[in-house]
C-alpha positions as CSV (number, residue, x, y, z in Angstrom):
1,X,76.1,82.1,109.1
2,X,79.3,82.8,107.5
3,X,78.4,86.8,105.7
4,X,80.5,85.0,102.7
5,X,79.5,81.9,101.8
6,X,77.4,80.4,99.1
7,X,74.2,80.2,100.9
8,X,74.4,83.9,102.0
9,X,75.5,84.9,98.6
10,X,72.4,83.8,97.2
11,X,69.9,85.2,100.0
12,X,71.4,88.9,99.9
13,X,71.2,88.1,96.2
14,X,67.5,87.1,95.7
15,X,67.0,89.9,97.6
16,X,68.7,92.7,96.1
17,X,66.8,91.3,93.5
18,X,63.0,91.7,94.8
19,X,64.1,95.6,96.0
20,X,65.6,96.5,92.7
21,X,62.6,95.1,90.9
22,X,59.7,96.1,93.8
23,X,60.9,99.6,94.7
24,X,63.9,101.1,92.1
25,X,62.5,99.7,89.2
26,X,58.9,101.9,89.4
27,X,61.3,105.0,90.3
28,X,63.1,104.4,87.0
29,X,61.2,106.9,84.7
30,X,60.8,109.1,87.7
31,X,64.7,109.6,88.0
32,X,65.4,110.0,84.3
33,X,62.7,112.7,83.9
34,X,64.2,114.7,86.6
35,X,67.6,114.1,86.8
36,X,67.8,113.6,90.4
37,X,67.9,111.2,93.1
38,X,64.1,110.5,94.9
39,X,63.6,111.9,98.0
40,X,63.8,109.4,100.8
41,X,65.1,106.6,98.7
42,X,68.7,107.2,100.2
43,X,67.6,106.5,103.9
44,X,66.1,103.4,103.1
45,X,68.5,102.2,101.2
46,X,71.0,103.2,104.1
47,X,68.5,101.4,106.5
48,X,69.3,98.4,104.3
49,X,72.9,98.3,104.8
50,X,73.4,98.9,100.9
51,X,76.1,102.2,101.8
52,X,78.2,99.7,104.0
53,X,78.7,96.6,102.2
54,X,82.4,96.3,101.1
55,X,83.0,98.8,104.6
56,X,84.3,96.1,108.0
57,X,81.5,95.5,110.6
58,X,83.8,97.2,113.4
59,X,83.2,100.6,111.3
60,X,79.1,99.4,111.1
61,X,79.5,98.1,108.0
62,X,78.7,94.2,106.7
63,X,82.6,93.7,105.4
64,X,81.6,91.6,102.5
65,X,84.1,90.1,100.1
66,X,84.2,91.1,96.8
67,X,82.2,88.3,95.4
68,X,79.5,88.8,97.4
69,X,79.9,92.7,96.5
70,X,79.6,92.3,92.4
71,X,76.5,90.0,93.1
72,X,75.0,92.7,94.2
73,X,76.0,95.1,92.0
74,X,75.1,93.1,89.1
75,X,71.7,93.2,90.3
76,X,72.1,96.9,90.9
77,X,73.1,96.9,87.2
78,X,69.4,95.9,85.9
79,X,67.9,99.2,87.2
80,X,68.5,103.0,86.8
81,X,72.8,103.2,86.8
82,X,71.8,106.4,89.2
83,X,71.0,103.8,92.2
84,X,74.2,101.6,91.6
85,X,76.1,105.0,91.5
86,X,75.0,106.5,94.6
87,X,76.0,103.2,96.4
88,X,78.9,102.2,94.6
89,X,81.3,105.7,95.8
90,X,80.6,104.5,99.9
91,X,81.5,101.1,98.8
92,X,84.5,102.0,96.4
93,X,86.9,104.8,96.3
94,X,84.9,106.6,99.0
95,X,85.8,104.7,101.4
96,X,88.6,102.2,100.0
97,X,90.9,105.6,100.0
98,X,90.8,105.8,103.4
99,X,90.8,102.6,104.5
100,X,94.0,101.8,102.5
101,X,95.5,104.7,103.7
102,X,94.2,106.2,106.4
103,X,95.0,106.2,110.0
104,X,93.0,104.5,112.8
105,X,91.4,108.1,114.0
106,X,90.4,109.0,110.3
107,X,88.5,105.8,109.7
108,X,86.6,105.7,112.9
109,X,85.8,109.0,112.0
110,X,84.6,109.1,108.7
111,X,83.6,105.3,107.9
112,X,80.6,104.9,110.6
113,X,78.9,108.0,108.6
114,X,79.4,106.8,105.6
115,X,79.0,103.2,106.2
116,X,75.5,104.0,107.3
117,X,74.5,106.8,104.2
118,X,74.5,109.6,106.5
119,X,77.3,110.8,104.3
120,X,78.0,110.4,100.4
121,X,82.2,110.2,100.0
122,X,83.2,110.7,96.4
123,X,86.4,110.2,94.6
124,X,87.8,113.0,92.9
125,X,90.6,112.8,90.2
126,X,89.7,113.6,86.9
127,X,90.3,117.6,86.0
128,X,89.8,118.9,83.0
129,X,93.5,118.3,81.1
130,X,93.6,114.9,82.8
131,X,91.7,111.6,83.1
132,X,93.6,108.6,81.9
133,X,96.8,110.4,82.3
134,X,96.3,111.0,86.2
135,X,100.1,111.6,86.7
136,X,99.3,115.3,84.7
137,X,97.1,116.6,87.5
138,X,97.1,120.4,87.8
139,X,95.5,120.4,91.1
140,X,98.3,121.6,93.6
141,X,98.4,121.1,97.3
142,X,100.9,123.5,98.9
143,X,102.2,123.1,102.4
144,X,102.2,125.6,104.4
145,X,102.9,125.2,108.3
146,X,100.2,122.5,109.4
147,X,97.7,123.0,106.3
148,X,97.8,122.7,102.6
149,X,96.8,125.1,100.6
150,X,94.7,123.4,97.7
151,X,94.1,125.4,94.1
152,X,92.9,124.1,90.9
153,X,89.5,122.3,89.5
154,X,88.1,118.6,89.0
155,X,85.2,117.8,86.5
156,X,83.1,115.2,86.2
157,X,82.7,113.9,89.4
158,X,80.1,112.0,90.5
159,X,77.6,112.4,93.4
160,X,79.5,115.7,94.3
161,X,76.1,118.0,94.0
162,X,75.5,115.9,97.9
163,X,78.6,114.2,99.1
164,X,79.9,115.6,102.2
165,X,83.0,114.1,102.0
166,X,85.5,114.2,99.3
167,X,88.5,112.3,98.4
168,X,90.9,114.9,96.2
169,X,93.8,113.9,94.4
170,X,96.4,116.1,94.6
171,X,99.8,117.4,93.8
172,X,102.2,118.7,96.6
173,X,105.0,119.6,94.3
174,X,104.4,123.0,92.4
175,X,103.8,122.2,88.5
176,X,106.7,122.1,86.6
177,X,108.5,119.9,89.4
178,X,109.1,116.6,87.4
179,X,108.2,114.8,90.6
180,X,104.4,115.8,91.0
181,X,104.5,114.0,94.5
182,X,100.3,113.2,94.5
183,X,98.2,113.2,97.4
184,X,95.2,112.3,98.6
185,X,93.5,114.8,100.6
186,X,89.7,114.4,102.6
187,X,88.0,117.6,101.9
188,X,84.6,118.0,103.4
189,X,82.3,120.5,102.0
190,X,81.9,123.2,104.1
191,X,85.8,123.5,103.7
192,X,86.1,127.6,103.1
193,X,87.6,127.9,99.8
194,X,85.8,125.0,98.2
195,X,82.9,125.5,95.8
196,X,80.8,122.8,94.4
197,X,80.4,124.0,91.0
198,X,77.8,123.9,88.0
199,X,76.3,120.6,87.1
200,X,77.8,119.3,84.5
201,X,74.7,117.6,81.8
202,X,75.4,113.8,80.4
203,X,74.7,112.0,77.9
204,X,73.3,109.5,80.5
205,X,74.1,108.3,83.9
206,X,71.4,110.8,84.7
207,X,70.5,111.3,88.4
208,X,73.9,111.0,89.7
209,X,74.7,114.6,89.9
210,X,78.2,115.6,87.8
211,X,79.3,118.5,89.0
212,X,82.9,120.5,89.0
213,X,84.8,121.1,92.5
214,X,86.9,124.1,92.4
215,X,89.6,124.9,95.1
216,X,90.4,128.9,95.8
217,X,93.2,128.9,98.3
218,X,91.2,126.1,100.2
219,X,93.0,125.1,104.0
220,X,93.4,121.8,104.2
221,X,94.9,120.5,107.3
222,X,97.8,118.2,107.7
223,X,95.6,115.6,109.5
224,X,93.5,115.1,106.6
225,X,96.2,114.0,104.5
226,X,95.7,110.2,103.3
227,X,98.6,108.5,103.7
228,X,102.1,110.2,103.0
229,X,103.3,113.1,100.7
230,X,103.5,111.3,97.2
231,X,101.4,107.9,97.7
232,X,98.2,108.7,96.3
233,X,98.5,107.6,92.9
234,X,99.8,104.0,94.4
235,X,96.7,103.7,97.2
236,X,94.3,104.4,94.2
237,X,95.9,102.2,91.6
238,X,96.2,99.1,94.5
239,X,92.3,100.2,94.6
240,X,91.7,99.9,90.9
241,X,91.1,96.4,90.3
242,X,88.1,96.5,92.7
243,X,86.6,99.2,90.9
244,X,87.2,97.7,87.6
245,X,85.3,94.3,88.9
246,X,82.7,96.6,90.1
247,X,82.2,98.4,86.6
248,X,82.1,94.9,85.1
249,X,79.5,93.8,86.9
250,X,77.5,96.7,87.0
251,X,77.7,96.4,82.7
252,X,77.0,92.6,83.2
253,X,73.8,93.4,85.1
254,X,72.2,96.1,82.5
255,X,73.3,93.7,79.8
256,X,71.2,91.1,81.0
257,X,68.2,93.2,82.0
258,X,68.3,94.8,78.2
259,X,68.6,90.8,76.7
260,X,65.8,90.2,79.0
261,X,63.9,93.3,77.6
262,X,65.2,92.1,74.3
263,X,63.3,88.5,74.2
264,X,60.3,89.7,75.6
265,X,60.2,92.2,72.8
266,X,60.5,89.5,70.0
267,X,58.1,87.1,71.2
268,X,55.2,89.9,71.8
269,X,55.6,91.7,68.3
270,X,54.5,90.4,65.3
271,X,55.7,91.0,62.0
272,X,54.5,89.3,58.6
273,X,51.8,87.5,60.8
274,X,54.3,85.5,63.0
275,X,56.4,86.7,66.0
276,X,59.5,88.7,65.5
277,X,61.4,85.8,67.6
278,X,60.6,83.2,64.7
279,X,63.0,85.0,62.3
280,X,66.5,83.8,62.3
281,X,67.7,87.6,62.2
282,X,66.5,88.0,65.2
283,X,67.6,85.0,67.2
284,X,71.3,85.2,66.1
285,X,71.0,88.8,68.1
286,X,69.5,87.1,71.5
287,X,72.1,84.0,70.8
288,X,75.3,86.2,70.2
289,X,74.0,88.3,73.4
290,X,73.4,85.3,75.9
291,X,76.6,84.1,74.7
292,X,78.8,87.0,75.3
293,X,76.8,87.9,78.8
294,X,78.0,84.2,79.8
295,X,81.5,84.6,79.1
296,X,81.6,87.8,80.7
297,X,80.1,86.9,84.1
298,X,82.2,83.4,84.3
299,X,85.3,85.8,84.0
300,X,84.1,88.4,86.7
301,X,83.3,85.7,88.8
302,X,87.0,83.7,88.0
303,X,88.6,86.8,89.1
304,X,86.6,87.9,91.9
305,X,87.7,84.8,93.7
306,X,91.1,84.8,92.4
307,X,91.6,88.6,93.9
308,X,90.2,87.4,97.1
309,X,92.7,84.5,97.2
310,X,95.2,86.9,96.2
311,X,95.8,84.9,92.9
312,X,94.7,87.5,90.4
313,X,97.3,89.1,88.2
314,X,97.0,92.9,87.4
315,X,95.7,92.5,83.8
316,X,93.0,89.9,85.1
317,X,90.8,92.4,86.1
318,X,91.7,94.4,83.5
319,X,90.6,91.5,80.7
320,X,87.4,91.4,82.6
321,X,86.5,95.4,82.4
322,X,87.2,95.4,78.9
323,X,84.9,92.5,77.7
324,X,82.2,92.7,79.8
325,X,81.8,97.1,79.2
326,X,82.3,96.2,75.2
327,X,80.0,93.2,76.0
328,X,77.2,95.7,77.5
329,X,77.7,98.2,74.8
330,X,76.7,95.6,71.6
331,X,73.7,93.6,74.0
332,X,72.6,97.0,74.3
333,X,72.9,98.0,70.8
334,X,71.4,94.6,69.4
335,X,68.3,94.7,71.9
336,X,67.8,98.2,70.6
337,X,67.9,97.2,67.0
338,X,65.1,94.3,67.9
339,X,63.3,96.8,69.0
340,X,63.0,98.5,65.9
341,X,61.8,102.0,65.8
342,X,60.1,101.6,69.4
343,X,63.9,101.1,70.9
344,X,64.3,104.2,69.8
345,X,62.0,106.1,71.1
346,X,62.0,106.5,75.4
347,X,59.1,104.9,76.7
348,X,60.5,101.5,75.8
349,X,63.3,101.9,78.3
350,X,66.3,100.5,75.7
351,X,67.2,104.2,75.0
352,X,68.3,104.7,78.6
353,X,69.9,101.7,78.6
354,X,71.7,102.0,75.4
355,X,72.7,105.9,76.8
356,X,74.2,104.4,80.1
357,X,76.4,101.5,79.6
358,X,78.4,103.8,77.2
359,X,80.0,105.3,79.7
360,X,81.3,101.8,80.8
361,X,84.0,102.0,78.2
362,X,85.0,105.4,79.4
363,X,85.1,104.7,83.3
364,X,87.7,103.3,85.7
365,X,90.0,103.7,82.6
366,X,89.4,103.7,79.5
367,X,89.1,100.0,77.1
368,X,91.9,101.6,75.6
369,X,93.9,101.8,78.6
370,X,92.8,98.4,79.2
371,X,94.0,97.1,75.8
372,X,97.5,98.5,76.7
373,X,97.6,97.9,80.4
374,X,97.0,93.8,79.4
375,X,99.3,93.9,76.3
376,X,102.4,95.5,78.4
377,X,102.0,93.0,80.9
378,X,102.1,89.7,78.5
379,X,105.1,91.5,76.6
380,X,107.0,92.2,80.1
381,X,106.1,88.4,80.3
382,X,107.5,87.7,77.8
383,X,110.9,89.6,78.2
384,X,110.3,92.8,76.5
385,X,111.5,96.1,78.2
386,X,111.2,99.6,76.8
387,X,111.7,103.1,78.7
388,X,108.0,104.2,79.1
């Protein structure tokens, strides 16, 4: 059977489906009360093949396509965000970093591992003076005779407290140079001169371990470079409208398991001797929900195909991140409000959604990025130039 066609779509689908809903779902409450990731859950999942999906089968993963990929993760998206993030790094800039730029001994080293789970590879650019500007990075990567010497700080990145590998933008001019010349560098954790920092709380997105990475005079050698001195803004941006899909779909999948939580709510409370459902009020909400949740999966699903084809235009995926993140963010927000008071509180489960699809908008660049990222590229379009 062809690991990409409609047929086998649908069965790794259906049964993404049963294990979110039979085995992550029940962990849900677990997970949010202890921020952290259950014990033995990663193995199985790794026994699964969930670390390897987007990874090629000669590196032991299943090389799906990206519309196969966002299936899945949509169905990822109905559960705990924790379990879609601890997958979604191995699938994503984890591994897309080095197999974009890395060499042939690099990627049989590294992809088996984290193909399989054995190893957690995270992707880290943001620092504390820089996230949508990633061109202001502090971070400096020195040569000196066949390492780098790596100084400076990231924040806010994402299954570091157990990743053993690390993907670290970096520059490799000193600052002040106008040419920043950044770099990717693989950084594994027992590097000397690297320190996993403090955990860094959230507002949600709990379980997925934020922590900051500093870098004290940390030796990096020359063969764990990715790619050449001053490509590794380009290899992440040619990488970016993956992970924007994946966001997408990810928001697409908690919208539709809060309208879900949403209808079952109004048609079990009653109000004024009737169900909550039978009030107009209320149905506009679910209406204006299903609606928007429509739109937004028709596009990812437009644009997953047309990227695979090699069709998609670079504000495509863009137009898809924005919607369907904004999408997430008022389902959410409606469900809540038919909840009432109850949505409110935790036990419900709405709160934790409502908490982690905010982060949607902030993620893989910002919807304000994406507002000027699809607006510069109709205006080019169109024939308008200007310096910046």
């Amino acid at each position: 059977m062809n690991i990409n066609d409609q047929d086998f779509i649908r069965t790794i689908t259906q049964s993404t489906r049963s294990f979110v809903k039979k085995v992550l779902e029940p962990l849900e409450k677990q997970v949010e009360e202890e921020d952290a990731f259950p014990d033995g859950l990663r193995k199985q999942m790794g026994g699964l093949g969930y670390f390897g999906l987007t990874i090629p089968e000669e590196y032991g993963g299943s090389g799906l396509n990206l519309t196969s990929y966002v299936a899945i993760v949509e169905e990822f998206g109905r559960t705990h965000s924790a379990f879609f993030s601890i997958i979604d790094d191995n699938n994503g800039m984890g591994s897309h970093m080095i197999l974009r730029a890395g060499s042939d001994e690099q990627k049989n080293h590294y992809l088996p591992e984290i193909a399989s789970g054995e190893a957690i590879s995270c992707f880290a650019l943001t620092e504390p003076q820089a996230g949508s500007d990633a061109s202001g990075i502090l971070t400096t990567a020195i040569l000196e005779g066949d390492h780098y010497i790596l100084n400076g700080r990231k924040h806010f990145i994402s299954n570091a407290g157990w990743a053993k590998y690390f993907n670290v933008i970096a520059r490799t001019n000193p600052v002040g140079q106008p040419d920043p010349r950044i770099t990717t560098f693989l950084v594994e954790r027992d590097t000397p001169g690297f320190v996993v920092g403090r955990r860094e709380p959230m507002m949600g997105h709990r379980g997925s371990g934020h922590h900051e990475l500093i870098f004290d005079d940390c030796r990096i050698p020359v063969e764990n470079r990715l790619g050449e001195e001053g490509s590794g803004l380009k290899t992440a941006f040619k990488a970016l409208s993956f992970g924007r899909l994946t966001v997408a779909a990810w928001s697409i999948g908690a919208a539709d398991r809060a309208l879900e939580m949403g209808i079952n709510y109004a048609r079990g409370r009653n109000q004024f001797d009737r169900p909550i459902g039978a009030f107009q009020g209320v149905q506009w909400l679910i209406a204006d929900s299903a609606t928007e949740l429509f739109a937004a999966r028709s596009m990812l699903y437009e644009v997953a195909k047309a990227e695979e084809e090699g069709k998609a235009r670079r504000r495509d995926s863009a137009m898809v991140k924005l919607f369907a993140t904004e999408m997430a963010g008022r389902v959410a927000d409606r469900m809540l409000q038919i909840h009432g008071g109850a949505g409110y509180a935790k036990e419900t489960g709405i709160e934790r959604i409502y908490r982690d699809v905010r982060v949607q908008r902030i993620i893989e660049g910002t919807s304000e990025i994406q507002r000027m990222l699809i607006a510069k590229s109709l205006l080019y379009e169109a024939g308008m130039v200007w310096d910046d």
